[in-house]
C-alpha positions as CSV (number, residue, x, y, z in Angstrom):
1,X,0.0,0.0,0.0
2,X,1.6,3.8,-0.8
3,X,0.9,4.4,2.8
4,X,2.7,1.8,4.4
5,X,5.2,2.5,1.6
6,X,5.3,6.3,2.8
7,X,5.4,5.5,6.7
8,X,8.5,2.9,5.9
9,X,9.9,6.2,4.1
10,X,9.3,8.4,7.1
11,X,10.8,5.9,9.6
12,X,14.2,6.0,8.0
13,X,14.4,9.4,9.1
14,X,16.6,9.6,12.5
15,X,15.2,12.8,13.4
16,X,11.9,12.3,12.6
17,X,11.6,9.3,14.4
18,X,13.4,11.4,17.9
19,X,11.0,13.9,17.4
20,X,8.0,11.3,17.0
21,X,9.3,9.7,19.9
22,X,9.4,12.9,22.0
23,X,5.4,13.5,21.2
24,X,4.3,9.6,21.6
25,X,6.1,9.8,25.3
26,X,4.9,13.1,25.8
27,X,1.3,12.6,24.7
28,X,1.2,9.2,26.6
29,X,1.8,11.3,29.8
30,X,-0.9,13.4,29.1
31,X,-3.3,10.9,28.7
32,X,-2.6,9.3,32.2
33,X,-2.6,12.9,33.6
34,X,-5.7,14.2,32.2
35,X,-7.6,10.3,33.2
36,X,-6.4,10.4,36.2
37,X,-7.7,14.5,36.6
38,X,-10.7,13.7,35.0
39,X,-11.8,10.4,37.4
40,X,-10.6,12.6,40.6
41,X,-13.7,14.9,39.3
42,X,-16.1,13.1,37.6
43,X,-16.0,9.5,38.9
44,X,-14.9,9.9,42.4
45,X,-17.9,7.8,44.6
46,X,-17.6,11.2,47.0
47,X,-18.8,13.2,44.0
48,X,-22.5,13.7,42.5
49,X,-21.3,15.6,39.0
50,X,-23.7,17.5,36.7
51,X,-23.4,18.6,33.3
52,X,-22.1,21.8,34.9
53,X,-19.7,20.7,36.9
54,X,-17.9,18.8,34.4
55,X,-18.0,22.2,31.9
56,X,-16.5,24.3,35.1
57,X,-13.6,21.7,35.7
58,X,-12.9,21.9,31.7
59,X,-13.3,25.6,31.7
60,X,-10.8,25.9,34.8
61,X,-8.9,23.6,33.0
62,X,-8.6,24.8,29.6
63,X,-9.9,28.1,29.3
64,X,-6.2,29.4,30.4
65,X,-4.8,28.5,27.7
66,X,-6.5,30.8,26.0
67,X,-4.2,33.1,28.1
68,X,-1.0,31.3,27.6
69,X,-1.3,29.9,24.0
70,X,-0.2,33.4,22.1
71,X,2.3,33.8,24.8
72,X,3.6,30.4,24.0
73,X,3.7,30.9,20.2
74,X,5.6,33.8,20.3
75,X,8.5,32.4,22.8
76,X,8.7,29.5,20.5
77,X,9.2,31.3,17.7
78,X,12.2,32.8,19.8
79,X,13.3,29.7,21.7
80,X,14.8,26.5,20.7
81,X,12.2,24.4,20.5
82,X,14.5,21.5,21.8
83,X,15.1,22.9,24.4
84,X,11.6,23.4,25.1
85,X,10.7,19.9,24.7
86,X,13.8,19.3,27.6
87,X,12.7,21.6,30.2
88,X,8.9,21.5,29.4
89,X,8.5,18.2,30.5
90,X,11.1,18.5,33.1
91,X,9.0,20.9,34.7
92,X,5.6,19.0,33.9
93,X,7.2,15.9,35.6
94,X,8.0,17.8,39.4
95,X,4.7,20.0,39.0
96,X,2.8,16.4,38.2
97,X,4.2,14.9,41.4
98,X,3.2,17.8,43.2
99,X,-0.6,17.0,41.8
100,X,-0.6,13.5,43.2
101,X,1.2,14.7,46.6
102,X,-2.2,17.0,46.5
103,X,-4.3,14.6,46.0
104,X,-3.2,12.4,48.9
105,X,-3.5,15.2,51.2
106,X,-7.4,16.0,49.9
107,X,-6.9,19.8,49.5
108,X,-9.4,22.2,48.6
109,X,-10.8,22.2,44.8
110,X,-9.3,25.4,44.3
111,X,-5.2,24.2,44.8
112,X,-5.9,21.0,43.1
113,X,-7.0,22.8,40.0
114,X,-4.0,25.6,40.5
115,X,-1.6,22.8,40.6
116,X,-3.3,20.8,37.5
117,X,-3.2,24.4,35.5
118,X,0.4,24.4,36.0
119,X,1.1,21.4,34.2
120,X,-1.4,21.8,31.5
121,X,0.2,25.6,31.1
122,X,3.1,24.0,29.9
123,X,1.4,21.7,27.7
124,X,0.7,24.3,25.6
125,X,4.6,25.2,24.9
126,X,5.9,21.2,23.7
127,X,2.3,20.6,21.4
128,X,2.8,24.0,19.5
129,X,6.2,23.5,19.2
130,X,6.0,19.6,18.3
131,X,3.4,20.9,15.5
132,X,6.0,23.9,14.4
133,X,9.0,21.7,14.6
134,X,7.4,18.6,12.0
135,X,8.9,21.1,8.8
136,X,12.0,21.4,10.2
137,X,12.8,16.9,9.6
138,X,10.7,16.2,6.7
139,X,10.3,17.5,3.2
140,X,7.3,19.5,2.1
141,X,6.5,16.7,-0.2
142,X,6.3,13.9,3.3
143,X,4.3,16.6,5.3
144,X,0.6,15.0,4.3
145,X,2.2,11.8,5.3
146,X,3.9,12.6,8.7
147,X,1.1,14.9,9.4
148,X,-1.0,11.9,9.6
149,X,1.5,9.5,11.2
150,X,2.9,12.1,14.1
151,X,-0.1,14.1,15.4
152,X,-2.6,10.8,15.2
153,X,0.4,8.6,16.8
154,X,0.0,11.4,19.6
155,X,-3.3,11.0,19.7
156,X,-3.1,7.3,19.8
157,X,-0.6,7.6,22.6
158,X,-2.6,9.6,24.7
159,X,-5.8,6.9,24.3
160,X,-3.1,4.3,25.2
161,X,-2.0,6.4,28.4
162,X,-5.4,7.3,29.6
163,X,-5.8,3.1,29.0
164,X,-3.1,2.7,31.3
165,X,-4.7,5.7,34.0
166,X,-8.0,3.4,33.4
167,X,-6.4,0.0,34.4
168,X,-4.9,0.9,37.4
169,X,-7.4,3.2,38.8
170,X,-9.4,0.1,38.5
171,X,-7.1,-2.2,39.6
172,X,-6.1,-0.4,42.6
173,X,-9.2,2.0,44.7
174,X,-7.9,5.2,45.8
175,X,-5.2,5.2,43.3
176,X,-5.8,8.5,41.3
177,X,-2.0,9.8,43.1
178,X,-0.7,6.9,41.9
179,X,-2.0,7.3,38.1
180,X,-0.4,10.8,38.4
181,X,2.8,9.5,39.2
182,X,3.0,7.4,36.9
183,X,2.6,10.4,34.0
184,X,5.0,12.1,35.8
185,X,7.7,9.1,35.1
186,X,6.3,9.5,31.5
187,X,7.3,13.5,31.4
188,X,10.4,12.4,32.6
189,X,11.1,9.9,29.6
190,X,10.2,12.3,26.9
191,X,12.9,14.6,28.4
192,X,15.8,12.2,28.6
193,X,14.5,11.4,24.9
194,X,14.7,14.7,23.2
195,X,18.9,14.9,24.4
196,X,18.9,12.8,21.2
197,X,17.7,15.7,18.9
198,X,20.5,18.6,18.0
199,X,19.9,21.6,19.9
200,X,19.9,23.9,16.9
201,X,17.8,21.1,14.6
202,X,14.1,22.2,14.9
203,X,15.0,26.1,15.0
204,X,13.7,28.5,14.5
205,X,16.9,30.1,13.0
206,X,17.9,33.3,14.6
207,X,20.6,35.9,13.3
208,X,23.8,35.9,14.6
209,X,24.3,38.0,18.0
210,X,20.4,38.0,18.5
211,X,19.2,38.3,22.2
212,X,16.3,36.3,24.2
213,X,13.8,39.2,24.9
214,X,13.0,39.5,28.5
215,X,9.8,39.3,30.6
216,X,8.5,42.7,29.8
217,X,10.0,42.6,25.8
218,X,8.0,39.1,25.6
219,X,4.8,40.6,26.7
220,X,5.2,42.8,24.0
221,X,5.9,40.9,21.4
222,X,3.5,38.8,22.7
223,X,0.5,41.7,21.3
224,X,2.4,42.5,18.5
225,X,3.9,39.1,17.6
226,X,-0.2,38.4,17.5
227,X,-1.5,40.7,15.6
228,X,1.1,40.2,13.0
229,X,0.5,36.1,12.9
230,X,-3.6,37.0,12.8
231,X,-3.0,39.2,9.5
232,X,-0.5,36.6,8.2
233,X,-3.3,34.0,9.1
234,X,-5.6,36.0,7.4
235,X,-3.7,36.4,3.7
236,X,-3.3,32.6,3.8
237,X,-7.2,32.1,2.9
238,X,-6.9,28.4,2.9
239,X,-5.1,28.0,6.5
240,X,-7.5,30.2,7.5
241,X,-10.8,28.5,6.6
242,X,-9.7,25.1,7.0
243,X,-8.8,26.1,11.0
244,X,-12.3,28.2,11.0
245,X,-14.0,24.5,9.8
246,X,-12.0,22.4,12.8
247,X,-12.8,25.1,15.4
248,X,-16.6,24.3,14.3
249,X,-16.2,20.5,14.4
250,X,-13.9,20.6,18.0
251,X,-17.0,22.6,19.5
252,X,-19.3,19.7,17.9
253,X,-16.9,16.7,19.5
254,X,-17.0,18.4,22.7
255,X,-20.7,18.9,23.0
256,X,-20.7,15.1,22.4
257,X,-17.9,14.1,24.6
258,X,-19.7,15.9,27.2
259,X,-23.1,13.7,26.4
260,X,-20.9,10.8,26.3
261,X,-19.2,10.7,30.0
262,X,-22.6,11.9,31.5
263,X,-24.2,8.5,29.8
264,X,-21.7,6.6,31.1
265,X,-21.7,8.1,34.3
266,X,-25.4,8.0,34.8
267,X,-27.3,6.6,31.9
268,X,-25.2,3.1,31.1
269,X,-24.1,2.4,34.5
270,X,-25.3,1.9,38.3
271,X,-21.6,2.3,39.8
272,X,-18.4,4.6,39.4
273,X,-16.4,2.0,38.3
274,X,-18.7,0.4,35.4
275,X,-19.1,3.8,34.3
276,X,-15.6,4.4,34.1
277,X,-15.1,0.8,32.1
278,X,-17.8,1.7,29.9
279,X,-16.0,5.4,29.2
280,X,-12.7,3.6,28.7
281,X,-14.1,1.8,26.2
282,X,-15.5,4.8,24.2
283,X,-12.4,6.5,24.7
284,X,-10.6,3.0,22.8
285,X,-13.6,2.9,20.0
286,X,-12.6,6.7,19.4
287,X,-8.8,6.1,19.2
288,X,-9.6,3.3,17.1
289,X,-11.1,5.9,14.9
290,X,-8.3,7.9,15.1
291,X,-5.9,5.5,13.5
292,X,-8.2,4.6,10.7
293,X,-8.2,8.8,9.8
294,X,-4.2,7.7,10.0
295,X,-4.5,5.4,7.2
296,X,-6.8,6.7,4.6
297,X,-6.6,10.4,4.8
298,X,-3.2,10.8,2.7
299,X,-4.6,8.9,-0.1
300,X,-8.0,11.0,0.6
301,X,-6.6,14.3,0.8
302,X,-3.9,13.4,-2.4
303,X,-7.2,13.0,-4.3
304,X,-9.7,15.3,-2.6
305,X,-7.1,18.0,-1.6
306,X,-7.7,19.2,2.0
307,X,-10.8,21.0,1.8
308,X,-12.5,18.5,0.0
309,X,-11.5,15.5,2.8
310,X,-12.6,17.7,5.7
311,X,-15.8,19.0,3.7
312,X,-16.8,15.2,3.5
313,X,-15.7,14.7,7.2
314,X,-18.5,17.2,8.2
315,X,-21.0,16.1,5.8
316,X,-20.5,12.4,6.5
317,X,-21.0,13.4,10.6
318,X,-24.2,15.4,10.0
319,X,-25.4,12.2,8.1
320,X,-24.2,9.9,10.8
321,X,-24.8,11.5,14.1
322,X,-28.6,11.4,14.3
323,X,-29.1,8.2,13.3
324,X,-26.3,6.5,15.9
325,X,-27.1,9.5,18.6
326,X,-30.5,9.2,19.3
327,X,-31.2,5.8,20.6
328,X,-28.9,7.2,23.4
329,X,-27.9,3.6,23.4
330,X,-23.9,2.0,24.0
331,X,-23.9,0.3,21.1
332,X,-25.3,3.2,18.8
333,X,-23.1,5.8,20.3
334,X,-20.1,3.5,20.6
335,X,-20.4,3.3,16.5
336,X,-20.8,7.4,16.6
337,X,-17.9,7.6,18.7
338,X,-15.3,5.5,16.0
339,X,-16.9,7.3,13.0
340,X,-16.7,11.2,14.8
341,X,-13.3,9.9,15.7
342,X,-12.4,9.1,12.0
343,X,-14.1,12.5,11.0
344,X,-12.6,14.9,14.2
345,X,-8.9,13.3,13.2
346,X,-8.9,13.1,9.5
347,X,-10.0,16.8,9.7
348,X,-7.4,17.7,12.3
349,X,-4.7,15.8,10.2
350,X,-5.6,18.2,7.1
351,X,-6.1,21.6,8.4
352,X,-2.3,20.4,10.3
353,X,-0.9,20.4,6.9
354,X,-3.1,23.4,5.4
355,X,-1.4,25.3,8.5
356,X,2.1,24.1,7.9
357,X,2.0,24.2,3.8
358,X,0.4,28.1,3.9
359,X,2.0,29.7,6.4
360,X,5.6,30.3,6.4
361,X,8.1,29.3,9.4
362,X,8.6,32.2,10.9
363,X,5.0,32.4,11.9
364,X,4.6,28.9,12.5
365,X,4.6,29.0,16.5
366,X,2.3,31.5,16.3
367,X,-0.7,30.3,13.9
368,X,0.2,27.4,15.6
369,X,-0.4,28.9,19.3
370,X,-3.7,30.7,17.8
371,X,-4.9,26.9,16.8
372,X,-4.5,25.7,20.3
373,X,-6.5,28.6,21.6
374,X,-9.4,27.7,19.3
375,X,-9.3,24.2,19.8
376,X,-9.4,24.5,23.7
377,X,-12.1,27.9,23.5
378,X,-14.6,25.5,21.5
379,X,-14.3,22.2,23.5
380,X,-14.9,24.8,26.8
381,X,-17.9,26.5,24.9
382,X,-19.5,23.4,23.7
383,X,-19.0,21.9,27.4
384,X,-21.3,25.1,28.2
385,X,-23.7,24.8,26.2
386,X,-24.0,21.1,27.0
387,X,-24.1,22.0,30.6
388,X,-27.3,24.1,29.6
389,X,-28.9,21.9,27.3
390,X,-28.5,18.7,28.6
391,X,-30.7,16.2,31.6
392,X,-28.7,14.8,34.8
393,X,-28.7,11.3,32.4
394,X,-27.2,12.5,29.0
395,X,-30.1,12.4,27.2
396,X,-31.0,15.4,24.8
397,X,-32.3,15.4,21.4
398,X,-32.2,19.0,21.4
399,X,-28.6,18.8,21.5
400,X,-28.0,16.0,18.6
401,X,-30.1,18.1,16.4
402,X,-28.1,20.7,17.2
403,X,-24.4,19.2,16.4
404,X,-26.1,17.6,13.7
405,X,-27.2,21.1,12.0
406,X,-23.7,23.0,13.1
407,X,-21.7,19.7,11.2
408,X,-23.9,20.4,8.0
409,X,-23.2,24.2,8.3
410,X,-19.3,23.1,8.1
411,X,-19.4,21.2,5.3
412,X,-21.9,24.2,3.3
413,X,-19.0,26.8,4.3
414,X,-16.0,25.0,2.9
415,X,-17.9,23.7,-0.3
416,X,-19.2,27.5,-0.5
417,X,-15.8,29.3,-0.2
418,X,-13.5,29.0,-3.4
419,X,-11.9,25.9,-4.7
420,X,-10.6,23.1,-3.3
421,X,-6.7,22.5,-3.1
422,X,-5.3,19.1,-3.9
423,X,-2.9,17.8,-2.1
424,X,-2.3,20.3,0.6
């Protein structure tokens, strides 16, 4: 198969394969982090969680990256992104022991969450720069390829890390510190693995004699670095709609996620822990989903260009999600949950390498950072809206019509707006 064919190609590659490396261990750990966060608040027996609930502890969660994301794309395009890999999980590891040590201890909500912020705030400096650094050990002609191999392997690594978080918080009760630490030895691994990259490899290049800017400079350059990577974002049109279309599709996973967990919590199950099987296993279906958008979406997007492939990922979602939605049934929804998988990452995997093909490097941390920021503002707002729309059990048509109508509005816009680009 060309794929297999083009993966084998990719895998030669020393530094590609350090660099994947770096994300797989990375993105492992944040799987077991954010399971083990996520059972702590939503499947603790101590705990009666509401749709609202679960939206605040996303929204305390995620919503500061909203904050930190254009801060972190204008450092990186500054910083050597090695070195950010190196000391940004360094830091995640010590801050994620000091999560479990909190845990332990029962603290009040509001220094648990402090403490998980601090490791997610850090998250948002290694995935923008593992996203900006992908240019830097491929050729343009590969990026389709390792756009589907490297970001989806992350993907799959953090479903196979949040399996791990799963088993032993079932294995073991009262072992949500233990989980933590255990993503904490994973932080520490994709540090001791990114010594293998050179430190100047991933860039970005800097003139000769050029100086870090300090706290005050960054802030700066922070508002301007912005506003300069929005109008750069804006005279790529293609970047620019394809990331307008996955904003629109992340806020309709998250509305669905959200309806998913509060099933399984309440709906599927009559105890935390079959709840938490039963989620586990959505969570696999889903990454199962993932890799299939792995496999078919180069040979997809080589013959439907970019637009095209995510154009038929919306429409084939707004087809697919009322029929499988509303029985409000596992088996139904467990379907939904590998075919929005497929759709949410073949998508992803193609406005990736719209980003990376448009817009040139020395904005690439930035449009990058802005990405983040959209990706995390629409899972948080569709969490919202879920927390208004839906029942203590899951169950709301009103919102499957709704996701349904918002998926065929995606797929309108990007057949509407101009034509579609092969390849990238």
């Amino acid at each position: 198969m060309p794929v297999v064919r083009d993966l084998r190609v990719l895998l030669r590659l020393r530094d590609f394969r350090n660099l994947l490396a770096v994300r797989l261990l990375s993105q492992a750990a944040d799987g077991v982090y954010q399971v083990a966060l996520a059972t702590y608040v939503v499947f603790s027996p101590e705990k009666q969680t509401s749709p609202a609930a679960i939206a605040s502890a996303m929204a305390v969660l995620l919503l500061p990256y909203s904050v930190i994301g254009p801060f972190a794309g204008v450092l990186l395009d500054r910083w050597r992104r090695r070195q950010v890999f190196l000391y940004g999980n360094l830091l995640r590891a010590l801050l994620a022991c000091v999560t479990g040590v909190l845990i332990v201890v029962h603290v009040p909500d509001w220094l648990f969450y402090a403490s998980a912020l601090s490791v997610t705030a850090v998250n948002r400096f290694v995935l923008a720069g593992l996203a900006a650094s992908l240019p830097r050990v491929v050729a343009p002609a590969q990026l389709v390829t390792a756009n589907s191999l490297s970001p989806t392997a992350g993907t799959l690594a953090a479903v196979a890390g949040g399996g791990l978080a799963f088993l032993v918080r079932l294995l073991a009760s009262d072992s949500n510190a233990l989980v933590v630490l255990v993503g904490a030895g994973l932080y520490l691994c994709a540090a001791l693995v990114s010594l293998r990259l050179a430190v100047g490899l991933l860039g970005p290049d800097h003139p000769a004699g050029q100086v870090h800017p300090s706290v005050a400079q960054g802030i700066a350059l922070t508002v301007r670095g912005m506003v300069e990577g929005l109008r750069h974002l804006a005279s790529r049109r293609e970047a620019a709609q394809t990331l307008t279309a996955m904003t629109l599709m992340r806020f309709c996973y998250g509305a669905l996620f959200v309806t998913l967990l509060m099933l399984c919590r309440y709906a599927w199950s009559d105890s935390e822990s079959a709840g938490l099987a039963l989620l586990g296993i959505a969570v696999g279906v889903s990454g199962a989903g993932f890799f299939a958008a792995a496999v078919i979406t180069p040979w997809l997007v080589g013959r439907l260009g970019t637009r095209g492939w995510i154009t038929v990922c919306a429409a084939g979602a707004a087809v697919l999600v009322p029929p499988l939605g509303l029985f409000f049934a596992p088996g139904p929804m467990l379907a939904a949950a590998f075919l929005l998988g497929l759709a949410t990452q073949g998508a992803k995997i193609s406005t990736d390498t719209a980003i990376q093909s448009h817009v040139d490097d020395d904005f690439r941390g930035r449009v990058f950072s802005v990405y983040d920021v959209l990706f995390n503002i629409a899972f948080v707002s569709a969490a919202a809206v879920a927390a208004l729309m839906l029942p203590p059990d899951g169950r709301s048509v009103t919102l499957i019509v709704s996701v349904t109508l918002l998926y065929a509005l995606t797929a309108v816009y990007l057949k509407r707006r101009g034509p579609r680009s092969r390849g990238v």
